[in-house]
Biopython code that builds the backbone (N, CA, C, O; Angstrom):
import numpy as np
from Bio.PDB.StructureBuilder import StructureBuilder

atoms = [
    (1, "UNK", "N", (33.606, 59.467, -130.986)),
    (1, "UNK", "CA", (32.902, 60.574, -130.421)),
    (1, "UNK", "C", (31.404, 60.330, -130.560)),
    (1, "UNK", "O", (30.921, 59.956, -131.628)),
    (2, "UNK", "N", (30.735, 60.530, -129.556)),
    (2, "UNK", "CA", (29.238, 60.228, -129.223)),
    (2, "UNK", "C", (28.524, 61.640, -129.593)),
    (2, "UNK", "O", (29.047, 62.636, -129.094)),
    (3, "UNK", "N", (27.820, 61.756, -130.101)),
    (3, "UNK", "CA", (26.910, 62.864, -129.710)),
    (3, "UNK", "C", (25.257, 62.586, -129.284)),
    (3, "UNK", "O", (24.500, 61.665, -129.591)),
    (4, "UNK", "N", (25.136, 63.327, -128.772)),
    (4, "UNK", "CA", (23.631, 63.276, -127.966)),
    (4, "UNK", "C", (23.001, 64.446, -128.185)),
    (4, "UNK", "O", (23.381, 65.537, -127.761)),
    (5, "UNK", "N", (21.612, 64.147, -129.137)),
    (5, "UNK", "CA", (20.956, 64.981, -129.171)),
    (5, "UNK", "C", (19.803, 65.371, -128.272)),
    (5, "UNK", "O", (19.194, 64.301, -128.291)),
    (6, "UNK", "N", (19.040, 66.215, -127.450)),
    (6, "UNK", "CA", (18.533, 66.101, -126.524)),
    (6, "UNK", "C", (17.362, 66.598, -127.564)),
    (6, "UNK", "O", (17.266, 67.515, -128.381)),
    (7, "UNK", "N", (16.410, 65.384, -127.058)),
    (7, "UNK", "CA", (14.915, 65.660, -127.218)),
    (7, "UNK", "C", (14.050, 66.323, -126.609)),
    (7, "UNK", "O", (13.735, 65.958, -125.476)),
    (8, "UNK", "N", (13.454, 67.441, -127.185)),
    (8, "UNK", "CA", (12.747, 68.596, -127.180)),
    (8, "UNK", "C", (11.696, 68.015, -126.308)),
    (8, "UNK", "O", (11.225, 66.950, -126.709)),
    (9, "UNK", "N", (11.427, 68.294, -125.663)),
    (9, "UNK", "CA", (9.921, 68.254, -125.119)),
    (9, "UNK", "C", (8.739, 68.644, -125.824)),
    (9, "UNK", "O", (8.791, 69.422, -126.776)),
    (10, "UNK", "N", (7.656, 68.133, -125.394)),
    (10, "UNK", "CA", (6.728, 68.599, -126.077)),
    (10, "UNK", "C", (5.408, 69.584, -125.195)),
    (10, "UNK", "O", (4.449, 70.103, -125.767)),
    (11, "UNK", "N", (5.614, 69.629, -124.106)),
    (11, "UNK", "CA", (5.547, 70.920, -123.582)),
    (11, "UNK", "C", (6.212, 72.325, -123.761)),
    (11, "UNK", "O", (5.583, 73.381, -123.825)),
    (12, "UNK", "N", (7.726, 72.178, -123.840)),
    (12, "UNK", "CA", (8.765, 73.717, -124.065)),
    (12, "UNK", "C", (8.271, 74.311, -125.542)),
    (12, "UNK", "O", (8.609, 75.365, -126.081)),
    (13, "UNK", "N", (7.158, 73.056, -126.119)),
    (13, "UNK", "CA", (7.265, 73.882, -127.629)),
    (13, "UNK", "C", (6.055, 74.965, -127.050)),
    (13, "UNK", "O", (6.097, 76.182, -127.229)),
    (14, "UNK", "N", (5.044, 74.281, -126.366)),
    (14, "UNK", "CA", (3.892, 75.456, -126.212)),
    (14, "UNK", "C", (3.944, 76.194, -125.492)),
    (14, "UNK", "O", (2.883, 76.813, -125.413)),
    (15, "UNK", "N", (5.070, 76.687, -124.494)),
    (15, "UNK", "CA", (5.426, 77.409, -123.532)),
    (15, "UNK", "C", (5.057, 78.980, -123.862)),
    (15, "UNK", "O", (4.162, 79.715, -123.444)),
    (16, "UNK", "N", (6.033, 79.155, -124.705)),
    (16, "UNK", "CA", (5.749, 80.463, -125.742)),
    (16, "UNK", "C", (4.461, 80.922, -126.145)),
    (16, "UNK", "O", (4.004, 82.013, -125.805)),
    (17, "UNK", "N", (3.930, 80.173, -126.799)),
    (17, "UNK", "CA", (2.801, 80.723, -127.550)),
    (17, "UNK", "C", (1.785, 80.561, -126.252)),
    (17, "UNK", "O", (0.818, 81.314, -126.370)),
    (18, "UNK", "N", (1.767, 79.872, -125.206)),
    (18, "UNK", "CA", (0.382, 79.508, -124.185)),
    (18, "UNK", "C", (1.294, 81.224, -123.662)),
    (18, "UNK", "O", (0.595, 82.220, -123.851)),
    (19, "UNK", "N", (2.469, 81.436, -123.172)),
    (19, "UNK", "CA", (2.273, 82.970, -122.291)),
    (19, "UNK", "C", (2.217, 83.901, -123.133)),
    (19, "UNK", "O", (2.125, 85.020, -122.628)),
    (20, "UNK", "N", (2.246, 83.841, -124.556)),
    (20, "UNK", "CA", (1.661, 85.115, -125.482)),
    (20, "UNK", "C", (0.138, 85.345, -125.666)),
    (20, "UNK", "O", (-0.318, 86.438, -126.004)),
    (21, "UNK", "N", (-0.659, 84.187, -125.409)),
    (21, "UNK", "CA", (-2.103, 83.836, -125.379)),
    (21, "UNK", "C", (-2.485, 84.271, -124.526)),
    (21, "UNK", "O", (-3.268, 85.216, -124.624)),
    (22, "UNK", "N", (-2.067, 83.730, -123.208)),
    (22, "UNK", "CA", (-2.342, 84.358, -121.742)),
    (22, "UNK", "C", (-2.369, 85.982, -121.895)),
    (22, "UNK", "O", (-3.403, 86.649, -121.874)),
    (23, "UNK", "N", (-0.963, 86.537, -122.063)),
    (23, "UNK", "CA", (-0.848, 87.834, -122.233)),
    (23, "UNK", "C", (-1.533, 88.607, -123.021)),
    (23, "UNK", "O", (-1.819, 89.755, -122.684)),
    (24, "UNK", "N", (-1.888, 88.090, -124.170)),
    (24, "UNK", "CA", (-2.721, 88.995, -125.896)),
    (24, "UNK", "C", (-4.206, 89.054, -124.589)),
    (24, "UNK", "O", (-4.569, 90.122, -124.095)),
    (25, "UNK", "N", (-4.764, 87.897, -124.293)),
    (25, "UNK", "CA", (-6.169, 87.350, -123.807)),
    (25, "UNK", "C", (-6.387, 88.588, -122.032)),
    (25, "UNK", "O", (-7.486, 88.880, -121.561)),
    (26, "UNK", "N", (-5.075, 89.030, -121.466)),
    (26, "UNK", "CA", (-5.653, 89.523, -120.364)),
    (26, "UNK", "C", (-5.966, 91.095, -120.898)),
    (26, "UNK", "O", (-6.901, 91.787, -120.495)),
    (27, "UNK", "N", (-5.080, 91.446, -121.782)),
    (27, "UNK", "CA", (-4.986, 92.620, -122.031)),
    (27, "UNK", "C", (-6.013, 93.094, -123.340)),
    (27, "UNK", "O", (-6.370, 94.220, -123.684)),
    (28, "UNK", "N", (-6.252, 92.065, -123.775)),
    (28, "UNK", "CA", (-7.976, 92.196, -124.795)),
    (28, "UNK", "C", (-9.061, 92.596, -123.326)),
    (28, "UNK", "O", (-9.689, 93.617, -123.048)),
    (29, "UNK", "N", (-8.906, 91.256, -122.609)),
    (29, "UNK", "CA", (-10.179, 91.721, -121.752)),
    (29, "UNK", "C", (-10.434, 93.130, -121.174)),
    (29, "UNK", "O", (-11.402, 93.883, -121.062)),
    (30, "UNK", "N", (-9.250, 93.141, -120.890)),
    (30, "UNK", "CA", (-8.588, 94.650, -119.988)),
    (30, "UNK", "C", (-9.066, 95.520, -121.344)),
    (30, "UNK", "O", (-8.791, 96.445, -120.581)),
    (31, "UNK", "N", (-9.265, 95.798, -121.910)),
    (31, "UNK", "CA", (-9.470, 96.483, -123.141)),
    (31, "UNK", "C", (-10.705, 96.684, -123.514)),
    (31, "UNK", "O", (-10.928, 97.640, -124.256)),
    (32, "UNK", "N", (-11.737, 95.869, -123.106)),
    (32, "UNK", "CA", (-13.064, 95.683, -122.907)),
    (32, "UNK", "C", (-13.783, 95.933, -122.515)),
    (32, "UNK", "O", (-14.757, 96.483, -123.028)),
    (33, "UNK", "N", (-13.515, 95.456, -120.768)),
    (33, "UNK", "CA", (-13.995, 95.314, -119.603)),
    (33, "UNK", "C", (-13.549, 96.390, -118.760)),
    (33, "UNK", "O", (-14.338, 96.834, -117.926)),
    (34, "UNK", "N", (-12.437, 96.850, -118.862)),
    (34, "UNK", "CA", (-11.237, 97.640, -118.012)),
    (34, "UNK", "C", (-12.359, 99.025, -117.322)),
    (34, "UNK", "O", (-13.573, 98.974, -117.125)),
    (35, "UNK", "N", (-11.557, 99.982, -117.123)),
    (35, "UNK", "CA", (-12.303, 100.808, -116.500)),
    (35, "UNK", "C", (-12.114, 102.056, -117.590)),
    (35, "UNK", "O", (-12.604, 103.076, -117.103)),
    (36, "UNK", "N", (-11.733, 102.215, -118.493)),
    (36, "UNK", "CA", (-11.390, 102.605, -119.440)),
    (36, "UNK", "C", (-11.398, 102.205, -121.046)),
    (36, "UNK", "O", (-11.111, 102.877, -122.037)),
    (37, "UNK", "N", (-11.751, 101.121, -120.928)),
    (37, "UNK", "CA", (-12.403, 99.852, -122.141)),
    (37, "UNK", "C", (-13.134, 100.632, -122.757)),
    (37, "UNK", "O", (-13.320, 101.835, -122.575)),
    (38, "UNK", "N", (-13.779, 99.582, -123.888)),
    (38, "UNK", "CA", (-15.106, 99.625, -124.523)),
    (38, "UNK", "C", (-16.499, 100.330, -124.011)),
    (38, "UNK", "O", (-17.004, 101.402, -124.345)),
    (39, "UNK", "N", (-17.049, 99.062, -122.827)),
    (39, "UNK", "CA", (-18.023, 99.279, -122.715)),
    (39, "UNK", "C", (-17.763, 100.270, -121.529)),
    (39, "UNK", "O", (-18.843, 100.839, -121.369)),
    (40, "UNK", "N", (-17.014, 100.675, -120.774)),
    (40, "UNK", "CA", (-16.947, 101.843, -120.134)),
    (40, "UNK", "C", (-17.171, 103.152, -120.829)),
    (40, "UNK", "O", (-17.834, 104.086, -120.380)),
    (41, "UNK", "N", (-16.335, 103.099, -122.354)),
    (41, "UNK", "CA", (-16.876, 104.169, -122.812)),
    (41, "UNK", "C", (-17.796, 105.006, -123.071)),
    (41, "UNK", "O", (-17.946, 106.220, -122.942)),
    (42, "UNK", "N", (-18.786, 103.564, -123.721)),
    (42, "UNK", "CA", (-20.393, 103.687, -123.846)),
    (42, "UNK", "C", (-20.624, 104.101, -122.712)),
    (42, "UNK", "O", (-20.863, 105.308, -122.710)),
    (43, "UNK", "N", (-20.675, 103.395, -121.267)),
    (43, "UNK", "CA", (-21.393, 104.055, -120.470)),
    (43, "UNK", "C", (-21.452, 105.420, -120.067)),
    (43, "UNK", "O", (-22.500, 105.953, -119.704)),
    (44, "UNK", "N", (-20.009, 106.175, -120.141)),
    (44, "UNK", "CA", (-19.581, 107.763, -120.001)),
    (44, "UNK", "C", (-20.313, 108.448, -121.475)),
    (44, "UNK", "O", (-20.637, 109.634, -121.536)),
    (45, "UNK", "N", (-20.462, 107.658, -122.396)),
    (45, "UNK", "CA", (-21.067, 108.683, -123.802)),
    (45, "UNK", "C", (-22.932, 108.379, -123.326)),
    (45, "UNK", "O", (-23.656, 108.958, -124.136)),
    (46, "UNK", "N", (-23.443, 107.896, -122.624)),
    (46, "UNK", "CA", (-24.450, 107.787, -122.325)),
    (46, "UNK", "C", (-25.038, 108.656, -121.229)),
    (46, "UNK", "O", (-26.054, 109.349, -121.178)),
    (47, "UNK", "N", (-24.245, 108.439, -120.531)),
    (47, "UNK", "CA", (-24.137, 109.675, -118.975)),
    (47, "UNK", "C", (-24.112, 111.173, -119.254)),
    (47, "UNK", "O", (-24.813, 112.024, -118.706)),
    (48, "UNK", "N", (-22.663, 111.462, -120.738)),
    (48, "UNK", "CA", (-22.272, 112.651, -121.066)),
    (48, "UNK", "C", (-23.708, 112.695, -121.929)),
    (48, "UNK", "O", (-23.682, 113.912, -122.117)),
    (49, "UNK", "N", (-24.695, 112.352, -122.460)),
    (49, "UNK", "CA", (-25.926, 112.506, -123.329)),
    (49, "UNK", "C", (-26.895, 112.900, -122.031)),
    (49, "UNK", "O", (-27.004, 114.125, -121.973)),
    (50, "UNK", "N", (-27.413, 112.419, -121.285)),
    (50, "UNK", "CA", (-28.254, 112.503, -120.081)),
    (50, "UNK", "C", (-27.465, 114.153, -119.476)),
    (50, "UNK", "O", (-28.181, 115.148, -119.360)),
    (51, "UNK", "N", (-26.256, 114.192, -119.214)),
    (51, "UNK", "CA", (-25.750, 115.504, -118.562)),
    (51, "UNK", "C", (-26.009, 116.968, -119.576)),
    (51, "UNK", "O", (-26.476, 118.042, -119.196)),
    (52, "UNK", "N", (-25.648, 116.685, -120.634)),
    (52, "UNK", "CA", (-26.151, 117.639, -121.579)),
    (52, "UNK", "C", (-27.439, 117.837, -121.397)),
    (52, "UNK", "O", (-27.888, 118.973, -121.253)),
    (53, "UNK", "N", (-28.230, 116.701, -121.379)),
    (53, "UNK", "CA", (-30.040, 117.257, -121.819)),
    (53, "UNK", "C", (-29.931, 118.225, -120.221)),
    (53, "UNK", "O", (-30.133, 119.439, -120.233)),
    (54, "UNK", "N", (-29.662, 117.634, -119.205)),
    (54, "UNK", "CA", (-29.612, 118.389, -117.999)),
    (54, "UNK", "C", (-29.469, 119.711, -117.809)),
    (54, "UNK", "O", (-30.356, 120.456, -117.392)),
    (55, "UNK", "N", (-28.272, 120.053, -118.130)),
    (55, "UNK", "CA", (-27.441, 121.488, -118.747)),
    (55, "UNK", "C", (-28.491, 122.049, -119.542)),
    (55, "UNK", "O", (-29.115, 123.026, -119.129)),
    (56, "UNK", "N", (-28.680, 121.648, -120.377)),
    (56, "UNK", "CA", (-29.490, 122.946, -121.095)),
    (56, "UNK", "C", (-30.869, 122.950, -120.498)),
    (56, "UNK", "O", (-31.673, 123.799, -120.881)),
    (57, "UNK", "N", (-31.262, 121.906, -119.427)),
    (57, "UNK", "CA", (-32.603, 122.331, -118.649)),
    (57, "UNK", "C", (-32.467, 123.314, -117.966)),
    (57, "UNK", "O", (-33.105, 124.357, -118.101)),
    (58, "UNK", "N", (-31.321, 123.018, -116.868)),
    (58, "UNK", "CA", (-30.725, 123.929, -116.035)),
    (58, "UNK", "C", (-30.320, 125.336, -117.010)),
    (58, "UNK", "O", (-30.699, 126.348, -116.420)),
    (59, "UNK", "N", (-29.749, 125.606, -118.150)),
    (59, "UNK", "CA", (-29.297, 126.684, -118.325)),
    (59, "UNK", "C", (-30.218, 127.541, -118.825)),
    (59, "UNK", "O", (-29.954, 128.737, -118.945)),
    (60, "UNK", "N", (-31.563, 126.956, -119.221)),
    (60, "UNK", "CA", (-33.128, 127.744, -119.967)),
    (60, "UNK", "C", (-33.470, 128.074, -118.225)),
    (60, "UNK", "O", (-33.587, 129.274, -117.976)),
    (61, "UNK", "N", (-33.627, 127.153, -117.082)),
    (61, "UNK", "CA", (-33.833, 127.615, -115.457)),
    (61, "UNK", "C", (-33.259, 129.055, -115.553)),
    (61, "UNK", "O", (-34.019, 130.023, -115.544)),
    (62, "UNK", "N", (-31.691, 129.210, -115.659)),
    (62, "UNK", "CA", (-30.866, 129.977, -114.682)),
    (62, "UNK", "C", (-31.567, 131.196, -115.835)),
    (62, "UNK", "O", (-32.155, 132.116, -115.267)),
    (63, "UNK", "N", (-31.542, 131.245, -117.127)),
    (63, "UNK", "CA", (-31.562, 132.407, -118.213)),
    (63, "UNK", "C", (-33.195, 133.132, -117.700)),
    (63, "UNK", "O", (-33.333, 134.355, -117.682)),
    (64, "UNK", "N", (-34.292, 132.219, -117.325)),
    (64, "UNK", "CA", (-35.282, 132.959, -116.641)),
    (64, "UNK", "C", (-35.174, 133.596, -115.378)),
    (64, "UNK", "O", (-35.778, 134.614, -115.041)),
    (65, "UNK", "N", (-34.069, 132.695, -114.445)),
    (65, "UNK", "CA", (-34.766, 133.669, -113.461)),
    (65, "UNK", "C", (-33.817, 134.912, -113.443)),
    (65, "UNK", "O", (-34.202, 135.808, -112.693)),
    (66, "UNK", "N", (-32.329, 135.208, -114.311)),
    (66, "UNK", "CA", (-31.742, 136.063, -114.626)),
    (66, "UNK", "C", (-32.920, 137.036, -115.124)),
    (66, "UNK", "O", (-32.963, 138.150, -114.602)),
    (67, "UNK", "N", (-33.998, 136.659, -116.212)),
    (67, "UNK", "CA", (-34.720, 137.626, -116.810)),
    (67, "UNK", "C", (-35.405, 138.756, -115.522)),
    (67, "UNK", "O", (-35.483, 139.984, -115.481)),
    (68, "UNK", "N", (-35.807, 137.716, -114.601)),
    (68, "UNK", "CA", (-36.803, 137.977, -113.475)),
    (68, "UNK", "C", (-36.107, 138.942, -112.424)),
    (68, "UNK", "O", (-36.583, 139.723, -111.600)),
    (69, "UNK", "N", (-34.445, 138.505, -112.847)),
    (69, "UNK", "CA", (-33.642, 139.631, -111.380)),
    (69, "UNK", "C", (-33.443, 140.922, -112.532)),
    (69, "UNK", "O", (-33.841, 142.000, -112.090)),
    (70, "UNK", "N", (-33.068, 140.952, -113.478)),
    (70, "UNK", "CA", (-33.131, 142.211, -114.670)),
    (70, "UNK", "C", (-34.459, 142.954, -114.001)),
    (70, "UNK", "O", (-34.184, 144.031, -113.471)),
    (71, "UNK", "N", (-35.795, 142.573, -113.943)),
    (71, "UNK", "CA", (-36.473, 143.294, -113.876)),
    (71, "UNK", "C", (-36.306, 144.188, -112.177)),
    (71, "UNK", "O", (-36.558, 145.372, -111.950)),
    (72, "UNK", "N", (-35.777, 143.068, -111.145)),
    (72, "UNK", "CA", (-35.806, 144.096, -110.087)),
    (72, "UNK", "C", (-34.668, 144.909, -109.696)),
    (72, "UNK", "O", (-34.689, 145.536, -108.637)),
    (73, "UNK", "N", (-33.854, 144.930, -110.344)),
    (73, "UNK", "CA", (-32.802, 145.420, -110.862)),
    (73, "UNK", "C", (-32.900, 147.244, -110.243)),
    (73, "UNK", "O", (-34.025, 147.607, -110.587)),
    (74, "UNK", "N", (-32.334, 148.195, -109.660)),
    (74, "UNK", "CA", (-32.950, 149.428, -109.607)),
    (74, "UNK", "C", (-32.561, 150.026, -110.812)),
    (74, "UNK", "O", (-31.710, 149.650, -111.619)),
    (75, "UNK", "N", (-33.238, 150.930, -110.827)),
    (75, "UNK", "CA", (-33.451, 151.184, -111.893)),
    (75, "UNK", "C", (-34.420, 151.463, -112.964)),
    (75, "UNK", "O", (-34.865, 152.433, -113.577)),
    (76, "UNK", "N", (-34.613, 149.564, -112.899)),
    (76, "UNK", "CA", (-35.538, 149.205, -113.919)),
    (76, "UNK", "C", (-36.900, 148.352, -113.454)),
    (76, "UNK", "O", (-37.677, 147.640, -114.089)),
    (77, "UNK", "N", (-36.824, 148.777, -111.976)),
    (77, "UNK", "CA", (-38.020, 147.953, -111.353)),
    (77, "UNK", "C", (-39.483, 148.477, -111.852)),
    (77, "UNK", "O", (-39.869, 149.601, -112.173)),
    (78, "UNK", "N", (-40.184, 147.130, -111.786)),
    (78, "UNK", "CA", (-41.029, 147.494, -112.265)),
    (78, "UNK", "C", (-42.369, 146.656, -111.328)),
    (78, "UNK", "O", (-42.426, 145.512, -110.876)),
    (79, "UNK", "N", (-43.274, 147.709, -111.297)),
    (79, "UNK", "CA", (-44.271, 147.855, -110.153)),
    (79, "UNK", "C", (-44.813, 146.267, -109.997)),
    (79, "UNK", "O", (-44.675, 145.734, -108.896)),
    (80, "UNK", "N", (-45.228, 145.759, -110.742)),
    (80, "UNK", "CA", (-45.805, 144.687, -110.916)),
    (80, "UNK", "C", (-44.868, 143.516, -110.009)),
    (80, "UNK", "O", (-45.227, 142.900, -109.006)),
    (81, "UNK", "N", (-43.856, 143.463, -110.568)),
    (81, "UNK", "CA", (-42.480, 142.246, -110.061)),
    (81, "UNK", "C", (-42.632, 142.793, -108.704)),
    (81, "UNK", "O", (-43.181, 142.142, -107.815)),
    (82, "UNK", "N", (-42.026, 144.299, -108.475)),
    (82, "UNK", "CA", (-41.871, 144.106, -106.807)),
    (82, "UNK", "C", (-42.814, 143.357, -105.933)),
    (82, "UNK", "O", (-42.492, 142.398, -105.232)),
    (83, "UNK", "N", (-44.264, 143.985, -106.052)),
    (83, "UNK", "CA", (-45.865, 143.668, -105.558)),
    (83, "UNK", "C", (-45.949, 142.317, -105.573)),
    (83, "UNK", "O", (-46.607, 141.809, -104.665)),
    (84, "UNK", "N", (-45.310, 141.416, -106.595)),
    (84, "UNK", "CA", (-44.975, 140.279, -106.579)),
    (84, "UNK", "C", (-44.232, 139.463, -105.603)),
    (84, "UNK", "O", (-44.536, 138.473, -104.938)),
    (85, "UNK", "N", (-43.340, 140.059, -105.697)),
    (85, "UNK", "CA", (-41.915, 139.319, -104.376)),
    (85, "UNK", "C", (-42.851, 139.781, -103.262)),
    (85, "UNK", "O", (-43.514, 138.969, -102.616)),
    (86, "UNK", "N", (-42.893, 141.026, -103.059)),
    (86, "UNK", "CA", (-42.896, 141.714, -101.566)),
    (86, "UNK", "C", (-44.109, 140.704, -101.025)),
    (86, "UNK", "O", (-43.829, 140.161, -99.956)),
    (87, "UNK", "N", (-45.390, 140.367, -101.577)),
    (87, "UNK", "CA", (-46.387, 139.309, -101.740)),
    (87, "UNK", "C", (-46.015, 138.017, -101.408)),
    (87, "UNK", "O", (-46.523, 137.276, -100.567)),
    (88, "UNK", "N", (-45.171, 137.837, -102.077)),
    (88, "UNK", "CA", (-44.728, 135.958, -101.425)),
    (88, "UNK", "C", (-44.134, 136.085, -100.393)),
    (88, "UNK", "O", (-44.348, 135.341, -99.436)),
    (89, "UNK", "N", (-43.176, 137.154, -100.371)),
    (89, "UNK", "CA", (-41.877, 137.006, -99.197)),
    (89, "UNK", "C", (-42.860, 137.433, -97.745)),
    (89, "UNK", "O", (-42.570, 137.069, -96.605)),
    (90, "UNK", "N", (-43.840, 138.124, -98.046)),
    (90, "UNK", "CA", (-44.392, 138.906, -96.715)),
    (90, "UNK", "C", (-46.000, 138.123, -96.567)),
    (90, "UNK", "O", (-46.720, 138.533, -95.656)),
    (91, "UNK", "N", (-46.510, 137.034, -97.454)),
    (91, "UNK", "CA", (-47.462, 135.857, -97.404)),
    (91, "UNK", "C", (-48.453, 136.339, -97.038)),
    (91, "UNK", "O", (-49.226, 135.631, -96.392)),
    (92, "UNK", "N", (-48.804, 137.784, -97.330)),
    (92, "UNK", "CA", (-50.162, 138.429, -97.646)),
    (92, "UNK", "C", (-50.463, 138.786, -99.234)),
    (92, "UNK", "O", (-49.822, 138.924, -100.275)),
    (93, "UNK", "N", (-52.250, 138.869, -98.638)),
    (93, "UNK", "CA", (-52.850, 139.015, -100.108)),
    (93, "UNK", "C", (-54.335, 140.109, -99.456)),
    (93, "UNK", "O", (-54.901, 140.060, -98.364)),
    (94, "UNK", "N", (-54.537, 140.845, -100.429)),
    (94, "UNK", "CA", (-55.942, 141.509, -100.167)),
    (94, "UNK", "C", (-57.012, 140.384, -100.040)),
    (94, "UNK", "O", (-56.895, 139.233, -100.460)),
    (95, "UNK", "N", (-58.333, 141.055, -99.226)),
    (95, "UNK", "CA", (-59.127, 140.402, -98.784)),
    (95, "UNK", "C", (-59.967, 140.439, -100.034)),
    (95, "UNK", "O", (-60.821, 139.610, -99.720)),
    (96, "UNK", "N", (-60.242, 140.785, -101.053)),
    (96, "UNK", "CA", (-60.870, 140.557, -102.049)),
    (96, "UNK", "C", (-60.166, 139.789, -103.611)),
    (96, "UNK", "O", (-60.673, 139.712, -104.730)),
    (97, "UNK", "N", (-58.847, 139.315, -103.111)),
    (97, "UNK", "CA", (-58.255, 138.447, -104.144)),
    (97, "UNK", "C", (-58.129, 136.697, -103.972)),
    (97, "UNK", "O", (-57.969, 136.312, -102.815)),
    (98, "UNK", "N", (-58.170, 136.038, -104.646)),
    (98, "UNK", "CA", (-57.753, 134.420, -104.872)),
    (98, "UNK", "C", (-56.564, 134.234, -104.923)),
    (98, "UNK", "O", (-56.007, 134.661, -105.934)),
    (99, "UNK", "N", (-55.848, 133.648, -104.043)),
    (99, "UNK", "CA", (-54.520, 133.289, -104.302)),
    (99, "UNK", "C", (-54.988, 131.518, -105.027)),
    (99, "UNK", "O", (-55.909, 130.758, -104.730)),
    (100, "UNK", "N", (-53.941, 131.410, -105.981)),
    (100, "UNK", "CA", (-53.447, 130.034, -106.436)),
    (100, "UNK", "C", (-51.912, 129.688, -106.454)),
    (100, "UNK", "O", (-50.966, 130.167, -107.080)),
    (101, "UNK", "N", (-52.026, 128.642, -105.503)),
    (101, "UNK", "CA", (-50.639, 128.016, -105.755)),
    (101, "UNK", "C", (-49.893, 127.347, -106.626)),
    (101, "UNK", "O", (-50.382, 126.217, -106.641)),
    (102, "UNK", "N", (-48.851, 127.389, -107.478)),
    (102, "UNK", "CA", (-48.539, 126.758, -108.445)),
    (102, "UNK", "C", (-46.948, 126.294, -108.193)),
    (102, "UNK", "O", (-45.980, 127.022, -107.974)),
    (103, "UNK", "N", (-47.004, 124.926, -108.294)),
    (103, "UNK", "CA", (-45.636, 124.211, -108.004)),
    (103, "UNK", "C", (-44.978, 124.684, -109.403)),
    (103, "UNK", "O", (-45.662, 124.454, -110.401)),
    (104, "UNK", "N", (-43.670, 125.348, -109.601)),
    (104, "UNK", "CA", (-42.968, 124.474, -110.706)),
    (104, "UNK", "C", (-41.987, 123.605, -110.062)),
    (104, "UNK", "O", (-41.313, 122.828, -110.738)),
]
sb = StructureBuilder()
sb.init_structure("model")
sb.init_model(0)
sb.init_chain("A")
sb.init_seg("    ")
for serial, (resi, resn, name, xyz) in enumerate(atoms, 1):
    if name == "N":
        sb.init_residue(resn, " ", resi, " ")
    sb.init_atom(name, np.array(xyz, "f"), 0.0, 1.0, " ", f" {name:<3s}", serial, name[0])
structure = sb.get_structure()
């Protein structure tokens, strides 16, 4: 009786470990790079920092000019505010006053 042992290759040994490498190596990158990764994160915690400072610019905006509709409010109008609006909206001024324009 013969027996024959068949010699292993020496490629089939790295077969395994080269598609666990491949696989560990796409899914690190993907982990990284991905759209959901690492440095994606940073970029959304950087954006979400910039959107906040925004928000509370915008929300000190909206809390004034809320102050400014309180006053014309009926009720509680008050002489000064109307003379004000009615003035811009209607783009007269007495002939003995200075208008100044002021951007905000």
């Amino acid at each position: 009786m013969v027996l024959r042992r068949r010699k292993r290759r020496t490629l089939a040994r790295f077969i395994a470990p080269l598609a666990t490498l491949v696989i560990v190596g796409y899914f690190g990158f993907h982990a990284f790079n991905g759209q959901y990764g690492i440095r994606a994160n940073l970029a959304m915690q950087t954006r979400m920092a910039e959107l906040k400072i925004e928000l509370a610019e915008l929300t000190r905006r909206r809390d004034k000019f809320e102050e400014r509709v309180k006053l014309l409010r009926a009720g509680t109008l008050e002489k000064d505010m109307v003379d004000q609006h009615v003035r811009a909206q209607l783009n007269m001024v007495r002939e003995d006053e200075i208008v100044l324009f002021i951007h905000n």
